[in-house]
N, C-alpha and C positions, 0 to 999 in steps of 0.2 A: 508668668504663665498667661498666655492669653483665653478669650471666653472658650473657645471651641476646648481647649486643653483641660480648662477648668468641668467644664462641663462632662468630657471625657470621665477625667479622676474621679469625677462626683459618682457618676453610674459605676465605674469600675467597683466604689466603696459599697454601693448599694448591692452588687452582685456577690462579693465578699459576704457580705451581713446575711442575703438571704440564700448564701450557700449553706450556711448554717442552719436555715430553716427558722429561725426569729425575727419576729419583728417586733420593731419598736416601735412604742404608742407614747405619743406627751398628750394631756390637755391645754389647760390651761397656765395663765405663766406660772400659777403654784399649785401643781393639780393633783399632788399628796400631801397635805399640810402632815396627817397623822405622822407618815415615812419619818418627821423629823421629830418627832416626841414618841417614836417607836417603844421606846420602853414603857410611858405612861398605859398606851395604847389597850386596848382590846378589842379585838375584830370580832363581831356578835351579828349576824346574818339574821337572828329575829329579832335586835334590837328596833326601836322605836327612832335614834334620832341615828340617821344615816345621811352622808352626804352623796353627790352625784359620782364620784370617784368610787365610794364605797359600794353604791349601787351596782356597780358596773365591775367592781371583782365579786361581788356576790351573785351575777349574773354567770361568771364564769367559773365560780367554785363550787357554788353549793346551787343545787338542782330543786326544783318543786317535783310533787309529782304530776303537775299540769303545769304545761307549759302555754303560752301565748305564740301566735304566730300570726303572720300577715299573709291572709289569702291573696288581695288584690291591695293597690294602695289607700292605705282609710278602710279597709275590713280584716279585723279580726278574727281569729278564730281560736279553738283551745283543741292543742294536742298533748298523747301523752307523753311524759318523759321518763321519769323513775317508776311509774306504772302506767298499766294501761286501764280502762273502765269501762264501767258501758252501767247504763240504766236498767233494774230489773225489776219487777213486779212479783213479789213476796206475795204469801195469804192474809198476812195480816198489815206490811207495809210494802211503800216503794223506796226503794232505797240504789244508793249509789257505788256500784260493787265495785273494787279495786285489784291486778292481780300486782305483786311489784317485780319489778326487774330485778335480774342477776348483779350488785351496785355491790362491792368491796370497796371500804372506806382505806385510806393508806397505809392502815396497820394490818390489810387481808380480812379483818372483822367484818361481816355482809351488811349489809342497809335491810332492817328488821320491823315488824312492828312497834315495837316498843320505843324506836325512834320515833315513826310517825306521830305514836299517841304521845308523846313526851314534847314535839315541836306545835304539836296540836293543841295541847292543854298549855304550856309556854306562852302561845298567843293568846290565850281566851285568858290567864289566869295573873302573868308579869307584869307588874305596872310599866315596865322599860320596853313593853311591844306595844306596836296596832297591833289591835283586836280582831279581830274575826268572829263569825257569829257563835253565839253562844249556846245558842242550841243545837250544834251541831255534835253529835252521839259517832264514835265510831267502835267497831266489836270486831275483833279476830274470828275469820273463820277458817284459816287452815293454816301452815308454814310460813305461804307467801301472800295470801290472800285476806281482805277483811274489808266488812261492807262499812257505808258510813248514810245515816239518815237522822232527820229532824226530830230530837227527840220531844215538840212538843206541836209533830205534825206525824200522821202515820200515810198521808196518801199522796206528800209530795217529794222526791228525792233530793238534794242538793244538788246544784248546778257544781260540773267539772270546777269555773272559776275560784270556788269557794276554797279550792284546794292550791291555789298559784298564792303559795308560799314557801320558804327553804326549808328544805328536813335537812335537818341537824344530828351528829351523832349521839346522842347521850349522854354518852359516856366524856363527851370534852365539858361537862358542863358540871359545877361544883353543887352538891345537892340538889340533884338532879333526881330525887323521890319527890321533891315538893318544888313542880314547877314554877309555882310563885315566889318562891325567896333563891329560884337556879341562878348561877352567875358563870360565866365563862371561866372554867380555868388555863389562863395566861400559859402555862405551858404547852398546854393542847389547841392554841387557838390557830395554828396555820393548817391544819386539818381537820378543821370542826366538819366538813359538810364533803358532799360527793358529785361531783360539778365535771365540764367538759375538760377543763385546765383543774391543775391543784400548784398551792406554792409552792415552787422548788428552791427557792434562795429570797430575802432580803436581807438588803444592803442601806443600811441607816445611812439618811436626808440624801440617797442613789434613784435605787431602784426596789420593785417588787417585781420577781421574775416567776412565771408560771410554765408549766409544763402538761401537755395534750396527756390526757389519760385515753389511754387510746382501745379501753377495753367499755369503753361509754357506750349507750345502747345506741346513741345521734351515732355513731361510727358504721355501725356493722351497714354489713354491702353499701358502702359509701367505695365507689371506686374513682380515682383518679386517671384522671386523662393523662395520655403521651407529654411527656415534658412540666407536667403538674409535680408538685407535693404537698401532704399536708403541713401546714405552720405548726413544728416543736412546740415552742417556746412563744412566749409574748411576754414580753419586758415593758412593765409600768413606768415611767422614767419619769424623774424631777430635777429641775434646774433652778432651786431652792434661791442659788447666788445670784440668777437672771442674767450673768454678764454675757452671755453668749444666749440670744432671743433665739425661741421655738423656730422660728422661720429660718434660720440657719442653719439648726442643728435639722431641719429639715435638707435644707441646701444640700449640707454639706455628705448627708447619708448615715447620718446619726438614725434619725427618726424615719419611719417608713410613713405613720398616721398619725395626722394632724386633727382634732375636732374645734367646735366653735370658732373659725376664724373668719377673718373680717373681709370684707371687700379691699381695705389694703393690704392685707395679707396676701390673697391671693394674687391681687396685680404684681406687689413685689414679687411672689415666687412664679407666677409665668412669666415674669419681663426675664428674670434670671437663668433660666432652665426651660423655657420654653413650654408651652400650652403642651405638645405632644407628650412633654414628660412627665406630665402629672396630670391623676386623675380628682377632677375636683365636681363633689355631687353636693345637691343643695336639696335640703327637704325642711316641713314643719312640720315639728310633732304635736300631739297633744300637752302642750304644755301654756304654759302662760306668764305673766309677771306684772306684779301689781303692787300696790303698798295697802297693807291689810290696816283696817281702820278699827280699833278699840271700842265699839258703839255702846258699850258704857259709860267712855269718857263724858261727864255732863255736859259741857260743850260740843262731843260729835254725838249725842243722841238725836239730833233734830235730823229727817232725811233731805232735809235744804241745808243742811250745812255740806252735808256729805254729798250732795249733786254738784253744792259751787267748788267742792272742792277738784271736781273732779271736773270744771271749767279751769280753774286758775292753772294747774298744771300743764308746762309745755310740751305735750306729749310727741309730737312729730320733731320738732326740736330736739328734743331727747333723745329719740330713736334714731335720729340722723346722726347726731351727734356721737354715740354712745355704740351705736352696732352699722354703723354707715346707711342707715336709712333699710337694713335687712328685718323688716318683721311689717307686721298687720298688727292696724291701733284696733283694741278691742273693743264692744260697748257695754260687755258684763262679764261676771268672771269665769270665762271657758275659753275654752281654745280654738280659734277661728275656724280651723280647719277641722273641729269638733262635729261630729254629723248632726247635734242635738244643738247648733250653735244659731243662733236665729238671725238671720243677714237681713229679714225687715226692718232690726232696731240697729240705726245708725249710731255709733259712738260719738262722747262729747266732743263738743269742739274744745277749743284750746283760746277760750274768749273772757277777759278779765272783766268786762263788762255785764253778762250775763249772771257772772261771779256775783259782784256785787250785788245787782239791782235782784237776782235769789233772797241775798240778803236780808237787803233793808227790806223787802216784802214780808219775810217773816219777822223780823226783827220790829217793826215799827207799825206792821198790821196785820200780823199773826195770820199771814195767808201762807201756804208750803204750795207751791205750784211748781210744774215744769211745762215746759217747750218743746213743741214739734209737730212740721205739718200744717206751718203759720197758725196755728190755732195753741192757747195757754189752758192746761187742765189743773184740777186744783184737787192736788194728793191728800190734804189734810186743810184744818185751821185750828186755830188757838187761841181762845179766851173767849168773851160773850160778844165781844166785837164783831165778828165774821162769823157767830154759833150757825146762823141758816145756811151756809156751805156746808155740802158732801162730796165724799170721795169720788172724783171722776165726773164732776161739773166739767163741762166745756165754757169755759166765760168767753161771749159772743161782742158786748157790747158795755161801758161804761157809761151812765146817761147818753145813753143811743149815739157815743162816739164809738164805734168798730174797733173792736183789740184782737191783732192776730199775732204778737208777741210781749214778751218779760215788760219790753223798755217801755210800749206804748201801755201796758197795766201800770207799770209803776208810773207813768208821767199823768195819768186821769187822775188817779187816785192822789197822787201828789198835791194836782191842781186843787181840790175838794179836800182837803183836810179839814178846813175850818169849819165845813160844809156839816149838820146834823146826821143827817143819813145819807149815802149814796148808792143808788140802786144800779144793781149788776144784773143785766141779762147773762143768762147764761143756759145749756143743753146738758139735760143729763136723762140717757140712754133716747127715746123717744117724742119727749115730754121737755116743753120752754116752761123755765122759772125765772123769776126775779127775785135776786134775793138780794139783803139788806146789809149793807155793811156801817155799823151803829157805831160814830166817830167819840161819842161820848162814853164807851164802853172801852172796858180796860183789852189788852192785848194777855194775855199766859203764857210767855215765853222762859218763865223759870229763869234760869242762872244767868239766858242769854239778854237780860235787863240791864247787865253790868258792862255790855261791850256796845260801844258807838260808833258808828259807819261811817267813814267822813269818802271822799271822791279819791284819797288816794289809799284807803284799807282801813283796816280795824284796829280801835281803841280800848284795850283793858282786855284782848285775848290773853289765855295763858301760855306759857312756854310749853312745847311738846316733844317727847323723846321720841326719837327714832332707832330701832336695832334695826339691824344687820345681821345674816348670818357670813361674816368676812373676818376673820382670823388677821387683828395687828391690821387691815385693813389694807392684805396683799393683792386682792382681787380689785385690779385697777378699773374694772365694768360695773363692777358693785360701786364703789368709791364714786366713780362719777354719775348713775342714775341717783344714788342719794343726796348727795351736792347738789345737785341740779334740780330736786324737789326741796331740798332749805334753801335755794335764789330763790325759786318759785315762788314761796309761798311768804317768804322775807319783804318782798316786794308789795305784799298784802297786810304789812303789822304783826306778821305770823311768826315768832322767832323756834327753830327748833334744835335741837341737841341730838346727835348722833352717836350711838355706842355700837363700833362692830366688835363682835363676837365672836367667842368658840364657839363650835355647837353646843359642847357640852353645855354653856352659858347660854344660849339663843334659845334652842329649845325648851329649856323649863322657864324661862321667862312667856315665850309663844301660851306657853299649857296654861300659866298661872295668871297670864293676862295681864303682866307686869308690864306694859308700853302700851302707848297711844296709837302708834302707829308701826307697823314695820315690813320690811320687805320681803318680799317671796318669790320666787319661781314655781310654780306648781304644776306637777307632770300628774295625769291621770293616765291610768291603763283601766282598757276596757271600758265600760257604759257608766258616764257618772253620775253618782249615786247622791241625789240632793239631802237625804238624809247623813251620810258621811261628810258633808261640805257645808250646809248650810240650816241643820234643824237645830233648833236651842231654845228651851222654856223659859220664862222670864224665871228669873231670882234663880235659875239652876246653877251653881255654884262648881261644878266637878267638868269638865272638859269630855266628853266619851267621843268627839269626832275630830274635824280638824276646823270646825269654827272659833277659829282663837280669837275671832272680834268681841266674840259675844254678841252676833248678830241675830237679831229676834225680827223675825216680819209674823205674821197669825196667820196668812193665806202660804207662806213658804212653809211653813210648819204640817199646815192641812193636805197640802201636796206631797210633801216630801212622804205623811204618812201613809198615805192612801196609793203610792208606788213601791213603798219600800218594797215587796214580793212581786210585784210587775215585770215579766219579763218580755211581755208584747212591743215590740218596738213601735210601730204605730200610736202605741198609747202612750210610751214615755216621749216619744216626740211629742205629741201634743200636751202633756204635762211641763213638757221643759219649757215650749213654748212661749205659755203664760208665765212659769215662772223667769223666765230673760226676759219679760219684759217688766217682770215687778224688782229684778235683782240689779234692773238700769236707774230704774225711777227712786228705789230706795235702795243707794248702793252700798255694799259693806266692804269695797273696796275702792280706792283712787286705780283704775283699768289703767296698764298700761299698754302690751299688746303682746301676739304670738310672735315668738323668734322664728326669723325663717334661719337653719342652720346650714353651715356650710363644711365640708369633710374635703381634705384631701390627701391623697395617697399615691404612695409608688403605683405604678399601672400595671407593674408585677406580681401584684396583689388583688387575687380574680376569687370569684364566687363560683363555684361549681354550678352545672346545671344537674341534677341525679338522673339518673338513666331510671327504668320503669320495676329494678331487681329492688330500689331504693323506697324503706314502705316508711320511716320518718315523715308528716304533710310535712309541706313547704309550699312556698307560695313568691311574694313579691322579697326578691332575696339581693336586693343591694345592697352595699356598706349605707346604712342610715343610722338614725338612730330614734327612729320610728316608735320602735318599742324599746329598744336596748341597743346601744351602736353591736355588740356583743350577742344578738339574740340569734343570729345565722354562724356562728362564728363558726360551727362545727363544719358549713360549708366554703370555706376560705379556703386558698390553697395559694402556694409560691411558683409562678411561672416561668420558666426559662428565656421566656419573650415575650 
């Protein structure tokens, strides 16, 4: 067979497939682990530890009753789904009135009150969900109707968002009178929720195949163009054995939609099938990836340890390496293309020498400085030696020789060890000081007394675990950024241990704060919330957010609190502000960077535009995966051309 033949048969197969009206979707090379331990399984839509797979049938099964949507690209907004809302003003409160939609769950049983308060108390009350606020009060007031307000506020209503979570039916859920000890029961669990698609068939270590419920409220006056139809069926699909690669079973017209793939991916499938026959879209989302640092570990308490650590790491190396150089290196933990992301603070470089001489600065004279803008500021010190240093000294001069970086402080100070005292010019806010740094006075470095600095890395660090959430360690992208962070840091005297994970294992390790270090990709939806991300008392012992570091700063604390009910954007930008540039200087993460993603697909496979009969908002409606590759999905259709 030659190409032109080959290529023929290929479309021939894809017009078979989508004469059917399904399409098939792969992720990644293992992109249902659960699929193969189907019997262990249980699918739980307000569970706590969800993977991105799981995310994404739950995006198409089970419905909130506020939905997320993208007005323009990088603007959100909240519509309604399984109800609609509106704000009203009570005599005694304000509150957030709900009416719910017409929603029969697959047994003909309607979607009720009694659902909502049961998936509502669920999250406030199951140790196995994120939480949601807990002040939030909701009261039936008619059939279909029931308001929901702050019951330890009576003049501010709850924002829509507060509601973009899955309603679940009740009744699939095993003592379900007492939301906190509910558990999914296993027989009920491929129809627990009421979504645009429901499961229609799986096929253990195959597929998971879903089917259009087409009495969904996203449906009504949704009309289809001449030679349009909607997509049946969408078939979840796994190639468990790998022998036959995503990219051909793309090829070949197995697969209609492809996610996460590489710059060599796509060259291979255009060189083979030609640029016009596939549609290939690249976007970044709110997400990010990093290796989360344990900041209780007594050795990463110091925020000099944690700044050089996050020089020694090869991060564009890595990035090239690892996703063909497709993402943006970050400088703190949000996601580049975040609108609260602050582009004045440059990420670190990727410089072993900076590493070091961080170091021995702290290590040997209790100074915590960083770099930037040819000028050295000094975040902390330690011990009676440097006592006359404060936070956010500018150091200008070492016996009036000019320090405008790390190497030129640590080479003055070097010079002058022997020396009694050696006097530091330095600026802080207004006002020149000179302060004293007393050579005869001990340094307070605690535990870190016991590790020595030599020119090629450190002597008497401890070994450090690294997890993963990477099941058997199938996730060949995972496998090589953590690899590629134990060279890194091996290179330094740093030895580390890597354990990849189930979830079920990853996650209560995350909560319990059992690892030093470990990896994450972290997707935000909507405005984020520094209190959810980063607030934590010192000695607080229980987990209530997703600071699994146990990262404590006293000014991130003060900010996070003084926002939490902030909903002025103006003002959380200037809030995040200052805090990205304190979560660079005292980081609780090694940054790695935003994925830029890449999607490609049959070109048979189109986005409606809705004509003006169409009252569902919509907005920037490509195949992304912006918010949910799946979140326009009601808008897809199969083209005849």
């Amino acid at each position: 067979m030659n190409k032109l033949q080959y290529i023929c048969a290929t479309f021939l197969f894809f017009s078979l497939c989508f004469a059917q009206e399904e399409i098939v979707y792969a992720e990644m090379e293992f992109p249902l682990s659960f699929v193969e331990q189907i019997r262990q399984y249980t699918f739980n839509p307000l569970a706590r530890f969800q993977t991105q797979v799981e995310g994404r049938i739950i995006e198409l099964t089970t419905d909130p009753l506020v939905d997320i949507y993208q007005v323009t690209s990088g603007q959100q907004a909240y519509r309604p789904c399984l109800a609609s809302f509106r704000t009203v003003k009570l005599r005694e409160q304000t509150v957030l009135s709900f009416n719910l939609q017409n929603a029969n769950f697959n047994d003909g049983q309607p979607l009720g009150f009694e659902d909502v308060l049961f998936s509502l108390e669920y999250k406030k009350l199951n140790p196995d969900s994120w939480k949601v606020n807990n002040n939030l009060v909701i009261t039936k007031q008619g059939s279909n109707s029931f308001n929901a307000f702050y019951g330890n506020s009576a003049n501010t209503a709850p924002l829509p968002g507060e509601f973009y979570f899955p309603i679940v039916d009740k009744r699939s859920y095993i003592k379900n009178e007492e939301p906190s000890k509910a558990r999914v029961s296993k027989r009920k669990q491929q129809h627990i929720g009421y979504g645009r698609y429901h499961v229609d068939q799986i096929q253990e270590n195959r597929f998971i195949k879903m089917r259009r419920t087409k009495d969904h409220p996203y449906y009504k006056n949704l009309q289809y163009p001449p030679n349009h139809r909607p997509i049946e069926y969408i078939k979840m699909f796994s190639f468990p054995n790998a022998r036959i690669t995503r990219n051909e079973q793309f090829i070949n017209g197995n697969v209609h939609l492809i996610t996460e793939t590489l710059q060599t991916d796509v060259s291979y499938i255009n060189n083979t099938l030609g640029k016009k026959n596939v549609k290939t879209l690249r976007y970044s989302d709110d997400s990010f990836s990093g290796f989360v640092l344990n900041c209780e570990h007594p050795y990463l308490v110091p925020s000099a340890v944690r700044r050089a650590l996050n020089y020694m790491v090869r991060k564009r190396l890595m990035l090239k390496k690892a996703l063909s150089g497709e993402g943006e290196i970050i400088a703190a933990p949000l996601p580049r293309r975040n609108f609260f992301y602050n582009t004045t603070v440059r990420p670190y470089k990727d410089d072993s020498t900076i590493a070091l001489n961080l170091l021995k600065l702290y290590r040997y004279w209790g100074l915590d400085v960083y770099e930037g803008d040819k000028r050295v500021v000094v975040y902390s010190g330690s011990g009676e030696r440097v006592k006359e240093f404060q936070t956010g000294d500018i150091i200008q001069e070492v016996e009036r020789v000019s320090i405008t970086n790390i190497a030129e402080l640590l080479q003055e100070l070097e010079k002058r060890k022997e020396e009694e005292i050696v006097r530091v010019k330095v600026i802080n806010g207004n006002r020149v000081f000179v302060r004293r740094i007393q050579n005869k006075l001990g340094v307070d470095v605690g535990i870190w007394k016991s590790v020595n600095i030599t020119s090629s890395g450190l002597l008497g660090f401890p070994k450090l675990s690294l997890i993963a959430n990477n099941p058997q360690g199938k996730n060949q992208l995972v496998k090589q950024i953590c690899g590629a962070l134990k060279e890194d840091l091996a290179k330094f005297g740093m030895e580390i241990t890597i354990d990849y994970l189930v979830p079920d294992s990853y996650y209560p390790r995350l909560q319990k704060g059992d690892f030093d270090i470990a990896f994450r990709t972290v997707k935000l939806t909507g405005t984020p919330n520094l209190t959810r991300l980063f607030q934590h008392k010192k000695g607080q012992k229980k987990i209530k957010n997703v600071n699994y570091g146990r990262y404590h700063n006293a000014t991130i604390n003060k900010i996070a609190s003084s926002t939490r009910d902030v909903t002025n954007v103006k003002i959380l930008q200037q809030a995040w502000r200052k805090a990205f540039s304190i979560l660079h200087h005292d980081p609780p993460y090694i940054c790695l960077w935003s994925r830029n993603h890449i999607i490609m697909h049959d070109p048979k496979l189109k986005v409606l535009s809705p004509g003006p009969e169409y009252k569902v908002p919509h907005g920037y409606t490509q195949i992304n995966g912006l918010i949910n590759i799946f979140n326009e999905v009601h808008l897809w259709a199969v083209s005849d051309r």
